[in-house]
C-alpha positions as CSV (number, residue, x, y, z in Angstrom):
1,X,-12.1,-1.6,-14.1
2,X,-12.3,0.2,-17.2
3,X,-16.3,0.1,-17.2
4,X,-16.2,1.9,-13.7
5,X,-14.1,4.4,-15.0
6,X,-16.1,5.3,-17.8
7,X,-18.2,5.3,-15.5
8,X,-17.8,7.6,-13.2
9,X,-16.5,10.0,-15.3
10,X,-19.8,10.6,-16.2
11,X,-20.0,12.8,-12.3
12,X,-18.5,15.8,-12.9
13,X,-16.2,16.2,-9.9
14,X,-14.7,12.9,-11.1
15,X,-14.1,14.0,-14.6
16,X,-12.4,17.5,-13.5
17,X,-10.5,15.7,-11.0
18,X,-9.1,13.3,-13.7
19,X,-8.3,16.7,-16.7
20,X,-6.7,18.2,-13.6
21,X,-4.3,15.4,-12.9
22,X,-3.6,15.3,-16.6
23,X,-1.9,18.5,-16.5
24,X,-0.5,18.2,-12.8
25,X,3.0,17.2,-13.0
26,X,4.9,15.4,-9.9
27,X,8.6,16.8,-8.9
28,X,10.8,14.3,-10.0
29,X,9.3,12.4,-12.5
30,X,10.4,14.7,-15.6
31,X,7.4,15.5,-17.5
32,X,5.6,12.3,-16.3
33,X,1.5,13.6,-15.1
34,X,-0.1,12.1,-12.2
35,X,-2.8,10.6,-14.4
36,X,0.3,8.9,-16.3
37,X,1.8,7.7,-13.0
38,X,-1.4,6.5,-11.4
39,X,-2.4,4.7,-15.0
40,X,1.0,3.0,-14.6
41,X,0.6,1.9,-11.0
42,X,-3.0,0.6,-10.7
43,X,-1.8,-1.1,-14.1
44,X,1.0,-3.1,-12.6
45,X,-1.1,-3.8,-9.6
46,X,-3.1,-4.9,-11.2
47,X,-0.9,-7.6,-13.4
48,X,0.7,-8.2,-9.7
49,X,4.1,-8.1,-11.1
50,X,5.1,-4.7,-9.0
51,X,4.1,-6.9,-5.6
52,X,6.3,-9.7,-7.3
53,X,9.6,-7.4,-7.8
54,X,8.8,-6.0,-4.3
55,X,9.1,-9.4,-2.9
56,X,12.6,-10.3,-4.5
């Protein structure tokens, strides 16, 4: 995962699109950015333990 990442943040629209949601802050969450939100998610999706609380 963390090779495509790096990349594709070598294409430009990817990398602005990324510093944008850096600084792009989601109603709600406090001071939590979408890139810190998104990190989290595909994170715990990855580990599977978000589809394992979901389930109980």
């Amino acid at each position: 995962m963390k090779k495509l990442h790096h990349r594709l943040l070598l294409l430009k629209p990817y990398d602005n699109m990324v510093e944008w949601s850096k600084s792009a802050i989601i109603p709600g969450l406090g001071k939590l950015s979408l890139y810190t939100v998104m990190k989290f998610f595909v994170q715990e999706i990855s580990r599977e333990s978000i589809l394992n609380k979901a389930s109980t």
